[in-house]
C-alpha positions as CSV (number, residue, x, y, z in Angstrom):
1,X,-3.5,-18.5,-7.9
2,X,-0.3,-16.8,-9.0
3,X,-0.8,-12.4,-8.0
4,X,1.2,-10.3,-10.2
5,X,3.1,-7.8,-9.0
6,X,3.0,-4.7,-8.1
7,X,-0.5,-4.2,-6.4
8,X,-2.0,-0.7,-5.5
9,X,-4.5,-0.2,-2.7
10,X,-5.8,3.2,-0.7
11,X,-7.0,3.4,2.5
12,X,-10.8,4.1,2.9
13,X,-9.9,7.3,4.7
14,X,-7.5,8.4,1.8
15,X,-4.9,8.9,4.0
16,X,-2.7,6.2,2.9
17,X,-1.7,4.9,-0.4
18,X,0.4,1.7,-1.4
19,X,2.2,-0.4,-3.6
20,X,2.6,-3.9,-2.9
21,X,5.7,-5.1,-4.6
22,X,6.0,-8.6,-3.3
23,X,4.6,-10.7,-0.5
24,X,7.2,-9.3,2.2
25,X,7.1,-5.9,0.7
26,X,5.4,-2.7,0.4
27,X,5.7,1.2,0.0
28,X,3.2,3.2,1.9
29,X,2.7,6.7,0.9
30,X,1.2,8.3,4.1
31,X,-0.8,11.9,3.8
32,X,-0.1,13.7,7.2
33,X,-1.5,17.3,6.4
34,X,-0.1,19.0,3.5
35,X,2.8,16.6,4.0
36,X,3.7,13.1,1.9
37,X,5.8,10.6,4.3
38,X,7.2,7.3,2.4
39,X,7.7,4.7,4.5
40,X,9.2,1.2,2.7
41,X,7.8,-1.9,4.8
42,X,9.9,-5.1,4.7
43,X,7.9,-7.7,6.3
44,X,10.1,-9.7,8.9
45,X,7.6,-10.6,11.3
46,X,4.5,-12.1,11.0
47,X,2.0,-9.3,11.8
48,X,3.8,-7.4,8.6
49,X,3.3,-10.5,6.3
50,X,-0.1,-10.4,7.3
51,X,-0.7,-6.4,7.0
52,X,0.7,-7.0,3.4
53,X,-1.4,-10.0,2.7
54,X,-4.9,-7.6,4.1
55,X,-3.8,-5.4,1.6
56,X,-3.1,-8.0,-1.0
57,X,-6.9,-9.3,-0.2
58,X,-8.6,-5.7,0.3
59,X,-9.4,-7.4,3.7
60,X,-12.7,-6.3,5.1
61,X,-13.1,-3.4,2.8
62,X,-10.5,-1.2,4.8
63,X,-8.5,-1.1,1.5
64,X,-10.0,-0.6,-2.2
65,X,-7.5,-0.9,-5.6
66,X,-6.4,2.0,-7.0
67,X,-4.3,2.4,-10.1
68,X,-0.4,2.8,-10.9
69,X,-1.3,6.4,-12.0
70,X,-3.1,7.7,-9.1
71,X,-0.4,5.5,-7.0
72,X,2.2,7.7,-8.9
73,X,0.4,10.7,-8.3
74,X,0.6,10.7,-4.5
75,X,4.1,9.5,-4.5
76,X,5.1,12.6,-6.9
77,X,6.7,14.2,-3.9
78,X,6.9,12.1,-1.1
């Protein structure tokens, strides 16, 4: 089955946002306080590839979809 890029997921803690843009490829928006952190993750080795395909998969409901817009809204200021 073909996925269609890009994906958004949250962490269940709400601490973490991110968009999946391809299968080597996310951008985490990370909540650290009152503070935003971006961090782009380009997956070289395999424990990124598989980080990226948990979040992909919503593996073992540590991740649930979000939206573009509430994706957008965290990474307003990041």
């Amino acid at each position: 089955m073909a996925v269609e890029y890009p994906i958004y997921r949250k962490s269940l803690s709400e601490k973490s946002f991110y968009a999946v843009i391809a299968e080597d490829h996310c951008i985490e928006i990370q909540l650290v306080g009152s503070r935003r952190m971006r961090h782009d993750i380009h997956a070289h080795i395999l424990p990124d590839r598989l980080f990226i395909q948990d979040l992909i998969d919503c593996a073992e409901g540590h991740y649930v979809a979000v939206s573009a817009e509430e994706f957008a809204a965290m990474a307003e200021n990041s």
